[in-house]
C-alpha positions in Angstrom: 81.8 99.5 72.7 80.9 100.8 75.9 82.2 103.7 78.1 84.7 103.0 81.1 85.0 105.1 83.8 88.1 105.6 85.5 87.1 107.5 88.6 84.4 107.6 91.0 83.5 109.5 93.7 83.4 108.3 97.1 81.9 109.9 100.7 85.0 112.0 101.7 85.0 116.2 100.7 87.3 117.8 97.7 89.7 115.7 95.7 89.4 113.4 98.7 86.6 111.9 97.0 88.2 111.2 93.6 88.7 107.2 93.8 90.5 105.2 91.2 88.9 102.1 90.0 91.7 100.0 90.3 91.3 100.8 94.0 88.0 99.6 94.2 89.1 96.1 92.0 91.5 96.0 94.9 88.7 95.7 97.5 86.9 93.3 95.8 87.8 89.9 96.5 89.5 88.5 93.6 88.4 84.7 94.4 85.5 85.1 95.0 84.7 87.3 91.9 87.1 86.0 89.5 85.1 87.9 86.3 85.2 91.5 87.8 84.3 92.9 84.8 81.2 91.5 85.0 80.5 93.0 88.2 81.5 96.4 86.9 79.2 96.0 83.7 76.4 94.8 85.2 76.4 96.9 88.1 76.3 94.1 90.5 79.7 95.9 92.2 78.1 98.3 94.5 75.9 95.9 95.9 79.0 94.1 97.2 79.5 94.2 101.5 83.1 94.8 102.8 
């Protein structure tokens, strides 16, 4: 089993900066990724250009 965060931090100050992941799987493109856990595991999310 592995640990799964929920919230990550983003640029903006304060609780502005609290961002949930299911915000961020909305960003990603679905059809292009269609295994986004893979992305998350791997680390291979934050490399991704919006």
């Amino acid at each position: 089993k592995s640990a799964i965060a929920h919230f990550y931090l983003g640029k903006s100050k304060e609780l502005k900066r609290i961002i949930h992941k299911a915000k961020l799987d909305q960003v990603v493109d679905k059809e292009k990724h269609p295994n986004i856990h893979q992305l998350w595991q791997s680390g291979a999310i934050w490399r991704e250009k919006e």
